[in-house]
Biopython code that builds the backbone (N, CA, C, O; Angstrom):
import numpy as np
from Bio.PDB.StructureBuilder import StructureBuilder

atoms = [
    (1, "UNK", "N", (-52.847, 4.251, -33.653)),
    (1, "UNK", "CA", (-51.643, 4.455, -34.416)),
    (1, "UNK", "C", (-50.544, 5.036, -33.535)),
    (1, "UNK", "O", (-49.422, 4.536, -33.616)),
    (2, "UNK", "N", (-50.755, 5.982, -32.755)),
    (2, "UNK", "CA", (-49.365, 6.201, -31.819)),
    (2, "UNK", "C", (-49.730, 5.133, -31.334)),
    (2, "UNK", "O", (-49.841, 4.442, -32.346)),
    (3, "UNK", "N", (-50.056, 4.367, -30.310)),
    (3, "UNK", "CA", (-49.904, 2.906, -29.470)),
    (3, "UNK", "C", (-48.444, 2.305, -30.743)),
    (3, "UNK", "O", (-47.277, 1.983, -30.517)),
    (4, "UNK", "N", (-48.855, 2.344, -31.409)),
    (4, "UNK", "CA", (-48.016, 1.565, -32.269)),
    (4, "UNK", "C", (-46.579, 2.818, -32.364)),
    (4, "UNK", "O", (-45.414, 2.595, -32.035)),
    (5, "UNK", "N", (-47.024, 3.829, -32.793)),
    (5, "UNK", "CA", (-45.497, 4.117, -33.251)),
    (5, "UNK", "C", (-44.954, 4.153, -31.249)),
    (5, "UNK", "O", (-43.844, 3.732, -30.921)),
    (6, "UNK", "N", (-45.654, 4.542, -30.518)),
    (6, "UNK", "CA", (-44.698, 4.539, -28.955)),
    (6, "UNK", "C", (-44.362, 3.288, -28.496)),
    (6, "UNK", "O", (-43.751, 3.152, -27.436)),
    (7, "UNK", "N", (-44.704, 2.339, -29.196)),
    (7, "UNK", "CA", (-43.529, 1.187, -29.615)),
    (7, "UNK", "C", (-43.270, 1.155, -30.123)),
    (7, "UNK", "O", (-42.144, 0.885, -29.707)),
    (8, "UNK", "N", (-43.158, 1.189, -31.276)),
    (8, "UNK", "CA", (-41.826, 1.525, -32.110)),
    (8, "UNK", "C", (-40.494, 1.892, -31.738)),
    (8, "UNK", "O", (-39.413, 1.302, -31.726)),
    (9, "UNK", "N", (-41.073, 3.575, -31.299)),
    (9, "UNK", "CA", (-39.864, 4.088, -30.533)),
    (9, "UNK", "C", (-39.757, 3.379, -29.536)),
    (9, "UNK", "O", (-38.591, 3.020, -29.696)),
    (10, "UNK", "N", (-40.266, 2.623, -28.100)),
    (10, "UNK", "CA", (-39.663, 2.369, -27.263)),
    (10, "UNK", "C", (-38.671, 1.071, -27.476)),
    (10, "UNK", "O", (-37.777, 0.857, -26.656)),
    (11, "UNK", "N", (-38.928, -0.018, -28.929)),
    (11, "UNK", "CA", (-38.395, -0.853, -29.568)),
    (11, "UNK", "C", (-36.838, -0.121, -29.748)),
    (11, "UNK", "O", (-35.862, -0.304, -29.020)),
    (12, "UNK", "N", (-36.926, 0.674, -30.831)),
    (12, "UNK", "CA", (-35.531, 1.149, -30.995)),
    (12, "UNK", "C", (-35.016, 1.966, -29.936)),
    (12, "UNK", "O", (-33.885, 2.333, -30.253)),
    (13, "UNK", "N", (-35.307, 2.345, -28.979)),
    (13, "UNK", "CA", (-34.650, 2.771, -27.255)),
    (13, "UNK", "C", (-34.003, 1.888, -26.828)),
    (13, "UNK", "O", (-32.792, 2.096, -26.751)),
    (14, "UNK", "N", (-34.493, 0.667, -26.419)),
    (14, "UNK", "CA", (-34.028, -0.483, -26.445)),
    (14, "UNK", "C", (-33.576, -0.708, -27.025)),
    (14, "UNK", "O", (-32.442, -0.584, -26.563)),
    (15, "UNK", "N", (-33.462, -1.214, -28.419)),
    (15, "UNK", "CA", (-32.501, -1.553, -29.115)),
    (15, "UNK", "C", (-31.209, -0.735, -29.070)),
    (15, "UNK", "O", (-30.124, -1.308, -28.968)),
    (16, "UNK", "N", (-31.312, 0.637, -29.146)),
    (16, "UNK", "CA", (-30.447, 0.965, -29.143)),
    (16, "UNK", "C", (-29.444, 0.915, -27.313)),
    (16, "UNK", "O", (-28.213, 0.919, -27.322)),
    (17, "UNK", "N", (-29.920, 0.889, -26.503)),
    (17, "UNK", "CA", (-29.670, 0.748, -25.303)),
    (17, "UNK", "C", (-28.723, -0.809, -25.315)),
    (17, "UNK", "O", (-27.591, -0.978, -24.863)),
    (18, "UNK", "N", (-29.378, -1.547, -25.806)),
    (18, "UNK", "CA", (-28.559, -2.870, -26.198)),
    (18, "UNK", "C", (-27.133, -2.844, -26.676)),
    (18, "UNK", "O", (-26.035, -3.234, -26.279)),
    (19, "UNK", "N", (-27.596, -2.267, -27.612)),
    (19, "UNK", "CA", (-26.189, -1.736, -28.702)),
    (19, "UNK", "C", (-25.160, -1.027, -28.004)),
    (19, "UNK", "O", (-24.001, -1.323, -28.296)),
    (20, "UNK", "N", (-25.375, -0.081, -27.075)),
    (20, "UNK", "CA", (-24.553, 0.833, -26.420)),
    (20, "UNK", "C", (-23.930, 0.082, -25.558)),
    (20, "UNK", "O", (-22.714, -0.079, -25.447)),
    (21, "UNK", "N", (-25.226, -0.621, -24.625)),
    (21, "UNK", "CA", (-24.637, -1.672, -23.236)),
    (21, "UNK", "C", (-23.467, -3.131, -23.815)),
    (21, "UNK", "O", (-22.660, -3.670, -23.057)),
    (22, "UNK", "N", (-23.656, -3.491, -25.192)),
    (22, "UNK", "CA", (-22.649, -3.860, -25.876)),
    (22, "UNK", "C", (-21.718, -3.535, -26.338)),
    (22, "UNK", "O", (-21.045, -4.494, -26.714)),
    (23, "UNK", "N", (-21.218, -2.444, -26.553)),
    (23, "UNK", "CA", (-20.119, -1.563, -27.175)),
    (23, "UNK", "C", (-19.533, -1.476, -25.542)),
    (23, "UNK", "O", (-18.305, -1.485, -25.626)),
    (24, "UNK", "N", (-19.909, -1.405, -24.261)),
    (24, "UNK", "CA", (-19.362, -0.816, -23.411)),
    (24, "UNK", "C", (-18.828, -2.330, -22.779)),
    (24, "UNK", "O", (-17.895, -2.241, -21.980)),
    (25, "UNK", "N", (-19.260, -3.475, -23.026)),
    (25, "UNK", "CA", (-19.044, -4.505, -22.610)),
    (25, "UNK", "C", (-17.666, -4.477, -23.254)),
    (25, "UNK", "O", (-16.666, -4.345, -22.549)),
    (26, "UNK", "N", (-17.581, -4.609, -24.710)),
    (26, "UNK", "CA", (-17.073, -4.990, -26.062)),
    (26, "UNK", "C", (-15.502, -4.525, -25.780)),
    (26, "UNK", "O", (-14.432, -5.040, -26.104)),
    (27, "UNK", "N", (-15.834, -3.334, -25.039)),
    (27, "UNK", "CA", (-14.408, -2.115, -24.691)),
    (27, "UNK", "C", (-14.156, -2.537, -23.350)),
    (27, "UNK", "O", (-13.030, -2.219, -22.969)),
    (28, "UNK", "N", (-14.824, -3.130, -22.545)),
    (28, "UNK", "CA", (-14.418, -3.402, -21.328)),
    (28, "UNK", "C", (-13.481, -4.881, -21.448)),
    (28, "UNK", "O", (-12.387, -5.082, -20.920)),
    (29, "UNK", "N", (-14.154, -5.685, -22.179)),
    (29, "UNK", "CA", (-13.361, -6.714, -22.621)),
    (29, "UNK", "C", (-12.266, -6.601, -23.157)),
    (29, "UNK", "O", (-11.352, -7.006, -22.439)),
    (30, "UNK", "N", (-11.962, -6.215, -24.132)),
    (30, "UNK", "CA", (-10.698, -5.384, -24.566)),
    (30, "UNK", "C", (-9.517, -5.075, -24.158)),
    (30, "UNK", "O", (-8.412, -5.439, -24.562)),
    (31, "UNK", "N", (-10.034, -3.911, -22.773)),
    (31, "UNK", "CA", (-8.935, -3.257, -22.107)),
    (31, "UNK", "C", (-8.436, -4.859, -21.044)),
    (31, "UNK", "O", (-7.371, -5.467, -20.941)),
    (32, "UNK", "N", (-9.479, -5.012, -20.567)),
    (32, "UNK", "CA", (-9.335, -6.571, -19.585)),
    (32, "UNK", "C", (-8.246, -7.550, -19.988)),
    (32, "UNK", "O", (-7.451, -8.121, -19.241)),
    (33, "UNK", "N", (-8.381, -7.655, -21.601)),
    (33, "UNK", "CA", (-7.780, -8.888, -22.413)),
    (33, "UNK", "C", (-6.226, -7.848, -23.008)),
    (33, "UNK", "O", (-5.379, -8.297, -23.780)),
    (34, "UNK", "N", (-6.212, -6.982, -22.636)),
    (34, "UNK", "CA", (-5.228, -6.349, -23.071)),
    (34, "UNK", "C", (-4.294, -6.052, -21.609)),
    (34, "UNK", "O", (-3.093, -5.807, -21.492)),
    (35, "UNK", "N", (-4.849, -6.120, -21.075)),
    (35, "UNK", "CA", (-4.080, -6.058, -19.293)),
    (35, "UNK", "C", (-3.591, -7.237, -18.889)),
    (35, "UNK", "O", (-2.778, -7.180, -17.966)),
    (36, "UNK", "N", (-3.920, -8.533, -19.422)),
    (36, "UNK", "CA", (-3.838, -9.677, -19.005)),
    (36, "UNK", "C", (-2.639, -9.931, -19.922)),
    (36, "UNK", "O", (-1.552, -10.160, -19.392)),
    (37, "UNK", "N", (-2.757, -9.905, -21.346)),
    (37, "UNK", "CA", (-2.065, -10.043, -22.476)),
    (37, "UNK", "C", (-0.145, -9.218, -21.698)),
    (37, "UNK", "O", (1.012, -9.634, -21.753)),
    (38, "UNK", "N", (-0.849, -7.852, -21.028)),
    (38, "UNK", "CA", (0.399, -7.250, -20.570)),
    (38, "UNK", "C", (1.257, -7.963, -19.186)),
    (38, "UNK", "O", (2.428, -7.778, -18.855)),
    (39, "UNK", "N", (0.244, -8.801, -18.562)),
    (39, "UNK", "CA", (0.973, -9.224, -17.314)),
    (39, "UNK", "C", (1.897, -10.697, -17.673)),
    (39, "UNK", "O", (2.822, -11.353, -17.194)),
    (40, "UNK", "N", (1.136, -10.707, -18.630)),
    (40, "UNK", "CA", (1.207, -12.776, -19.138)),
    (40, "UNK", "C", (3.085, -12.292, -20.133)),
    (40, "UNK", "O", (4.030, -13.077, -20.211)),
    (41, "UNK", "N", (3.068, -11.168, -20.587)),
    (41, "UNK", "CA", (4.155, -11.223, -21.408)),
    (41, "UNK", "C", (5.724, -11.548, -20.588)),
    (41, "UNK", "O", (6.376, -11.217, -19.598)),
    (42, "UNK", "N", (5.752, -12.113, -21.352)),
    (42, "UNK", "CA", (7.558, -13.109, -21.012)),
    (42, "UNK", "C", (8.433, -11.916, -20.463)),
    (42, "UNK", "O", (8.894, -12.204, -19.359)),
    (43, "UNK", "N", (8.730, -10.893, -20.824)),
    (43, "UNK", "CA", (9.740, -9.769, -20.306)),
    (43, "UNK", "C", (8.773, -9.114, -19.052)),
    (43, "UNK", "O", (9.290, -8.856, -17.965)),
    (44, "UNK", "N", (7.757, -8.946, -19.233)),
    (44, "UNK", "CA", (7.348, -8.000, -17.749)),
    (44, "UNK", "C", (7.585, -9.016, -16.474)),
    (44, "UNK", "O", (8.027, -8.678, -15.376)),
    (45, "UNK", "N", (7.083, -10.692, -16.981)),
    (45, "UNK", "CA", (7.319, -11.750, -15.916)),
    (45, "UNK", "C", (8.420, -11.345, -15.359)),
    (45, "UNK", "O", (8.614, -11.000, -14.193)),
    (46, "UNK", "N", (9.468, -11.426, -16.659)),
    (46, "UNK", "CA", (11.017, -11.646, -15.663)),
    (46, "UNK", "C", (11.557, -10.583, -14.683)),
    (46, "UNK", "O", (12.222, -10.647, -13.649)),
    (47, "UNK", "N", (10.926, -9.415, -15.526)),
    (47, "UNK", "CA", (10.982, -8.026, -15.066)),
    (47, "UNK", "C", (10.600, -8.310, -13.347)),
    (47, "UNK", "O", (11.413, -8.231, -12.426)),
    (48, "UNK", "N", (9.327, -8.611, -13.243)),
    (48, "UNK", "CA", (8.941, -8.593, -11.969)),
    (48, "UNK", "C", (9.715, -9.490, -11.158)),
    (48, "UNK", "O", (10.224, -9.170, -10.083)),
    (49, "UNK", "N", (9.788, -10.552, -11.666)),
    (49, "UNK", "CA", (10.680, -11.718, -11.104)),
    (49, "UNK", "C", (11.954, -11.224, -10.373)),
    (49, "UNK", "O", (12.293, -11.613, -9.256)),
    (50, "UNK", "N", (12.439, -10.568, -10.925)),
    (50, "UNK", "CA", (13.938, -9.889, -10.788)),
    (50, "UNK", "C", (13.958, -8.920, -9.826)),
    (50, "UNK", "O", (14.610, -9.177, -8.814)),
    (51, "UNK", "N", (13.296, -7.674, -9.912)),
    (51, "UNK", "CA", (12.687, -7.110, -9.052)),
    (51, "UNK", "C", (12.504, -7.568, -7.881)),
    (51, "UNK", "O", (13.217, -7.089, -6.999)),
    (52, "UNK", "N", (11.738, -8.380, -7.593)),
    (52, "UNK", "CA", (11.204, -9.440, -6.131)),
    (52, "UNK", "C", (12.526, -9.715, -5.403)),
    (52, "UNK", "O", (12.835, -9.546, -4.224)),
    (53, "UNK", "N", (13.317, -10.261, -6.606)),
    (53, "UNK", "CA", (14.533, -10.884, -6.075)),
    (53, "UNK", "C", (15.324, -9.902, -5.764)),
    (53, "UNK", "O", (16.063, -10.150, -4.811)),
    (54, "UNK", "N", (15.422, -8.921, -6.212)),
    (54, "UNK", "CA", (16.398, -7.525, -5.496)),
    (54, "UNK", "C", (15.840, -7.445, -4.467)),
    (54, "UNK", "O", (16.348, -7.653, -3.365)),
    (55, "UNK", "N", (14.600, -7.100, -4.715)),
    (55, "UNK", "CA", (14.043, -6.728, -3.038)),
    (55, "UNK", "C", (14.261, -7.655, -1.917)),
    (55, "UNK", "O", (14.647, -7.151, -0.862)),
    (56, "UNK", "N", (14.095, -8.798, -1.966)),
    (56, "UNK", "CA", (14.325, -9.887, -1.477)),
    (56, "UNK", "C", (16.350, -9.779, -0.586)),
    (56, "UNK", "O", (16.764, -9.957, 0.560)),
    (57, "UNK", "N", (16.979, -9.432, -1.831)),
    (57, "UNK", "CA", (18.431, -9.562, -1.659)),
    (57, "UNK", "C", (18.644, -8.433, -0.593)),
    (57, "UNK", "O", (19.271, -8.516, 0.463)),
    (58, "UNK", "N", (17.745, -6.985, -1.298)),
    (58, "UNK", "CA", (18.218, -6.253, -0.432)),
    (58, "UNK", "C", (17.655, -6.149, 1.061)),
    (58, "UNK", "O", (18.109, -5.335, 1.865)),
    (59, "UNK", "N", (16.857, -6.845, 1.292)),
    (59, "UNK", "CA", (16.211, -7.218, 2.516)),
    (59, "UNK", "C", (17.537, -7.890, 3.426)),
    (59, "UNK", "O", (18.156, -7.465, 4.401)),
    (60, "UNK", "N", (17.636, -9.041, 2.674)),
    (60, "UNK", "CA", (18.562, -9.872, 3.502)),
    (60, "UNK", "C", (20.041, -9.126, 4.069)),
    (60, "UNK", "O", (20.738, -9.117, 5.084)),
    (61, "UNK", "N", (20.013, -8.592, 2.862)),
    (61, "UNK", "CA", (21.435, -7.434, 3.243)),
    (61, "UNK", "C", (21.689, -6.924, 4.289)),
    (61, "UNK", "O", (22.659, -7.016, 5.041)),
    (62, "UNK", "N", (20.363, -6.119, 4.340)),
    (62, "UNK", "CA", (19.923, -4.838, 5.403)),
    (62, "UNK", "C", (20.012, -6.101, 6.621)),
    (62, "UNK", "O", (20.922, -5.940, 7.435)),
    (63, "UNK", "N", (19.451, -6.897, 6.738)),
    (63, "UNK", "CA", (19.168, -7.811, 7.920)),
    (63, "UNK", "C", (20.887, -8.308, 8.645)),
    (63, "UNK", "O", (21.202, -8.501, 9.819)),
    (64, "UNK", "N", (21.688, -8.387, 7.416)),
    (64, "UNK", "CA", (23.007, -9.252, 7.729)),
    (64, "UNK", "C", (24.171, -7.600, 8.335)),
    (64, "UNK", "O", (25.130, -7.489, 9.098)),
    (65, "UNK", "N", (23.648, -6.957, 7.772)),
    (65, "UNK", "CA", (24.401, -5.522, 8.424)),
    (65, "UNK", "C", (24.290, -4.929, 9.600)),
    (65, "UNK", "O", (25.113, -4.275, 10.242)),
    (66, "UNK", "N", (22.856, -5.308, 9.887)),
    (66, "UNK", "CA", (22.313, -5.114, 11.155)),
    (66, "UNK", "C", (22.703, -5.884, 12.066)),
    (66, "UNK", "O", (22.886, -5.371, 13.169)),
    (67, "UNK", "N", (22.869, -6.864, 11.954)),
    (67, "UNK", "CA", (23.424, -8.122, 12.598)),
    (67, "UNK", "C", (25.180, -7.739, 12.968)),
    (67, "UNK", "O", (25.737, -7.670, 14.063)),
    (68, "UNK", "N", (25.505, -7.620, 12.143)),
    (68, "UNK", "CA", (27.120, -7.088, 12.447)),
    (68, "UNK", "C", (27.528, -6.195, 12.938)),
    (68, "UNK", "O", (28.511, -6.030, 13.661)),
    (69, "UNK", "N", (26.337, -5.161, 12.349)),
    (69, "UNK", "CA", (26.761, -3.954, 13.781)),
    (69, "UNK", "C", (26.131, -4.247, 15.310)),
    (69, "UNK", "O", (26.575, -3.818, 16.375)),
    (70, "UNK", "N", (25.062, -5.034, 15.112)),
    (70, "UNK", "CA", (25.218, -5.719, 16.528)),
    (70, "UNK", "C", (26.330, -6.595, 16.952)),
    (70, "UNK", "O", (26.371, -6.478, 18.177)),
    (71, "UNK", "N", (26.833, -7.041, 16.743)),
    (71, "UNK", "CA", (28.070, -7.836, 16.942)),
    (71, "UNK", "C", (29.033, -6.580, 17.324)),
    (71, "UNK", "O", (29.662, -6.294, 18.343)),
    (72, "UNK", "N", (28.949, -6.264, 16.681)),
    (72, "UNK", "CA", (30.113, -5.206, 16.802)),
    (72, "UNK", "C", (30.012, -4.370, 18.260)),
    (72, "UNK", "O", (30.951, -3.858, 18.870)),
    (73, "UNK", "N", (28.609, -4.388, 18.629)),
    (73, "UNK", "CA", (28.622, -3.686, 19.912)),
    (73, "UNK", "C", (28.484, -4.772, 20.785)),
    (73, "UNK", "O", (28.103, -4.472, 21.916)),
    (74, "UNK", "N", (28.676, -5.850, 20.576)),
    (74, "UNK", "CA", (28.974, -6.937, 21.662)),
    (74, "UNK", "C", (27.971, -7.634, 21.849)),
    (74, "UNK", "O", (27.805, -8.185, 22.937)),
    (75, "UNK", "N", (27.013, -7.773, 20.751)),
    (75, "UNK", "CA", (25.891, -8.378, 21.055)),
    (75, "UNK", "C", (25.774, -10.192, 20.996)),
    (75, "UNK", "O", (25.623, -10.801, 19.937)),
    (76, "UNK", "N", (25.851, -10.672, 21.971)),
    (76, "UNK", "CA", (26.273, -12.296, 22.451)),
    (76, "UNK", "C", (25.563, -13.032, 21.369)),
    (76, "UNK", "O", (26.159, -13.778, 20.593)),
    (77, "UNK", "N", (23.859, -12.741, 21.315)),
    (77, "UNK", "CA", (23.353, -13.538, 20.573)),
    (77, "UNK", "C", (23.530, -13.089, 18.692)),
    (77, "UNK", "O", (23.200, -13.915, 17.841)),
    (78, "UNK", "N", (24.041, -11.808, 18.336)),
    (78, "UNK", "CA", (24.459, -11.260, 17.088)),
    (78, "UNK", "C", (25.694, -12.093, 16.712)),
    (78, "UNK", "O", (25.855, -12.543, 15.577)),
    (79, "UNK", "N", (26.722, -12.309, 17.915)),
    (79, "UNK", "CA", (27.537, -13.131, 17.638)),
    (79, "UNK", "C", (27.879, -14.617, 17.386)),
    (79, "UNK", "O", (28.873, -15.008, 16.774)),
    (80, "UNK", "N", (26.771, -15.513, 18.027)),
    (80, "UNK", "CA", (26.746, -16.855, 17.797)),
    (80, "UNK", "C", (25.734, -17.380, 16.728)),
    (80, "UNK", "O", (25.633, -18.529, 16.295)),
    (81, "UNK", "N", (24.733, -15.847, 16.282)),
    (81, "UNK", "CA", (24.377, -16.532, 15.272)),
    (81, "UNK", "C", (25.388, -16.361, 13.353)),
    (81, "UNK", "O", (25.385, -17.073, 12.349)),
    (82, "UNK", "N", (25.946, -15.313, 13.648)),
    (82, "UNK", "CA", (27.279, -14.942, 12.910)),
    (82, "UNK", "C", (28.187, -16.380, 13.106)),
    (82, "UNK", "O", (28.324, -16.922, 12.009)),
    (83, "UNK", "N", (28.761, -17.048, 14.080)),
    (83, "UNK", "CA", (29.479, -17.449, 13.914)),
    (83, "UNK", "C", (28.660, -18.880, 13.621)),
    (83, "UNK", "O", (29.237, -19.778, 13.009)),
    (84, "UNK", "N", (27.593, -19.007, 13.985)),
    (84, "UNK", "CA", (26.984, -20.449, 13.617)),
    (84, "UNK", "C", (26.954, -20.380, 11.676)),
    (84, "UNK", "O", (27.124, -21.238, 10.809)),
    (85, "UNK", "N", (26.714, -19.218, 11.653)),
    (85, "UNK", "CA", (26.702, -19.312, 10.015)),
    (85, "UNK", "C", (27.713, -19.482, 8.834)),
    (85, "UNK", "O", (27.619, -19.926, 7.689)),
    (86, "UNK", "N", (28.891, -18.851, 9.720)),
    (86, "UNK", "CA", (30.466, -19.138, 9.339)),
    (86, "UNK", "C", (30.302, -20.737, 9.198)),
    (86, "UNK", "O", (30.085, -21.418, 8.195)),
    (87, "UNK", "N", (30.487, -21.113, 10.598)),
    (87, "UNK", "CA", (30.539, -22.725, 10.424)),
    (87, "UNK", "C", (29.789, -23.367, 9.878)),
    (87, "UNK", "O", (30.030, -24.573, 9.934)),
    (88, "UNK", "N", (28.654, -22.983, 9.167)),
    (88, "UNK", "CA", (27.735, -23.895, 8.298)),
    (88, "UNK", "C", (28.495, -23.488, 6.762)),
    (88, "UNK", "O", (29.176, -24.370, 6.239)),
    (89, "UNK", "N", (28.421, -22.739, 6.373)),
    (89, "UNK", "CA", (29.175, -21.944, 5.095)),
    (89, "UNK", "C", (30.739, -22.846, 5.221)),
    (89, "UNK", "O", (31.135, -23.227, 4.119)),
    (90, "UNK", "N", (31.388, -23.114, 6.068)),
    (90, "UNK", "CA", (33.069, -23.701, 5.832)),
    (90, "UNK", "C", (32.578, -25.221, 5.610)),
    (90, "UNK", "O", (33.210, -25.969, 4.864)),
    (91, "UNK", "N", (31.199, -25.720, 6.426)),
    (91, "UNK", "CA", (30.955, -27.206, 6.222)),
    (91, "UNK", "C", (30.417, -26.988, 4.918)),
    (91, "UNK", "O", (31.167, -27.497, 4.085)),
    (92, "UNK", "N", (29.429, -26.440, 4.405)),
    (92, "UNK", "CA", (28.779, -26.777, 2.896)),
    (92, "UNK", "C", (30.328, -26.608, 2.191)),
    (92, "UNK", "O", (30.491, -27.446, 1.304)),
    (93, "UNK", "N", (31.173, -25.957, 2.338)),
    (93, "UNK", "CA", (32.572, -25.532, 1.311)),
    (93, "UNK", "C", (32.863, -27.012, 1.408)),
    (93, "UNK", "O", (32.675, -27.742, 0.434)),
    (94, "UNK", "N", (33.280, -27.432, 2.465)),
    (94, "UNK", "CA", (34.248, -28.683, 2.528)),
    (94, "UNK", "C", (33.172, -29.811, 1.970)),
    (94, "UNK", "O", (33.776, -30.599, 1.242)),
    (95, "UNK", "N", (31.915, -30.100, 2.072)),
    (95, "UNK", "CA", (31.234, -31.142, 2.027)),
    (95, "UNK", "C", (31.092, -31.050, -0.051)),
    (95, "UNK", "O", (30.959, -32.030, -0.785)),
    (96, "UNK", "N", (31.143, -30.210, -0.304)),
    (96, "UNK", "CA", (30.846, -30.077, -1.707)),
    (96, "UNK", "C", (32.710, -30.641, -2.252)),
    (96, "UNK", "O", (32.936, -31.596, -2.996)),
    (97, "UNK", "N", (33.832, -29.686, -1.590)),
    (97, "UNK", "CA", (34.767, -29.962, -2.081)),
    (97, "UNK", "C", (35.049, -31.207, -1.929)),
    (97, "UNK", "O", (35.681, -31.707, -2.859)),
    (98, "UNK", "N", (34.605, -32.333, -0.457)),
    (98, "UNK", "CA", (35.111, -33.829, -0.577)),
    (98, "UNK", "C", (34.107, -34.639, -1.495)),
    (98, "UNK", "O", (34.449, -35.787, -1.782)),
    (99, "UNK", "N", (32.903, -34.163, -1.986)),
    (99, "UNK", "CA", (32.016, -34.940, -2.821)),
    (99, "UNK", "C", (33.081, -34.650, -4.140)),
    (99, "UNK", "O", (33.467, -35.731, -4.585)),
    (100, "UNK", "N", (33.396, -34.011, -4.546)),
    (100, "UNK", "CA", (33.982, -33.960, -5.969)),
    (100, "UNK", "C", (35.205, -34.335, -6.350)),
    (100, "UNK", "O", (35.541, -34.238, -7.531)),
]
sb = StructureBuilder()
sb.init_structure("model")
sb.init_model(0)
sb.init_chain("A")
sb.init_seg("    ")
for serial, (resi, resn, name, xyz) in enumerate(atoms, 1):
    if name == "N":
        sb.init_residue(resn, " ", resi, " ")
    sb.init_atom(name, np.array(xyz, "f"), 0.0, 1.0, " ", f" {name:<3s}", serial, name[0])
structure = sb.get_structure()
């Protein structure tokens, strides 16, 4: 008769061990599907999107300032790539203004 009830109990140990290791799944899933739910949403996208793109802008910034104050101290190759960019910028102006 204990043989039997120390299974019993070791039945509902287990069982209950089941139950728990499911509840912890159950909540892990949850938070998972709720993190995903938060990245997938339409405003945090753009949010980030936008973001990137500042960073991005202000990168280029920093890069084009740097560049000019090299120029500014006479720097040959600061200067021809400055002025190569002028002249691409006056051709896209004119090539757009004679298409239209």
């Amino acid at each position: 008769m204990s043989d039997a009830k120390n299974s019993a109990q070791s039945s509902q140990r287990s069982i209950e061990d089941i139950e728990a290791e499911l509840r912890r799944t159950r909540e892990e899933m949850t938070q998972t599907v709720n993190e995903l739910a938060g990245r997938l949403d339409p405003k945090v996208v753009a949010k980030n999107a936008a973001d990137q793109a500042k960073q991005k802008a202000d990168t280029a910034a920093n890069r084009v300032k740097a560049l000019a104050n090299d120029a500014k101290s006479g720097d040959l190759r600061a200067i021809g790539i400055l002025a190569g960019s002028a002249v691409a910028v006056i051709g896209l102006g004119a090539l757009i203004i004679y298409r239209h």
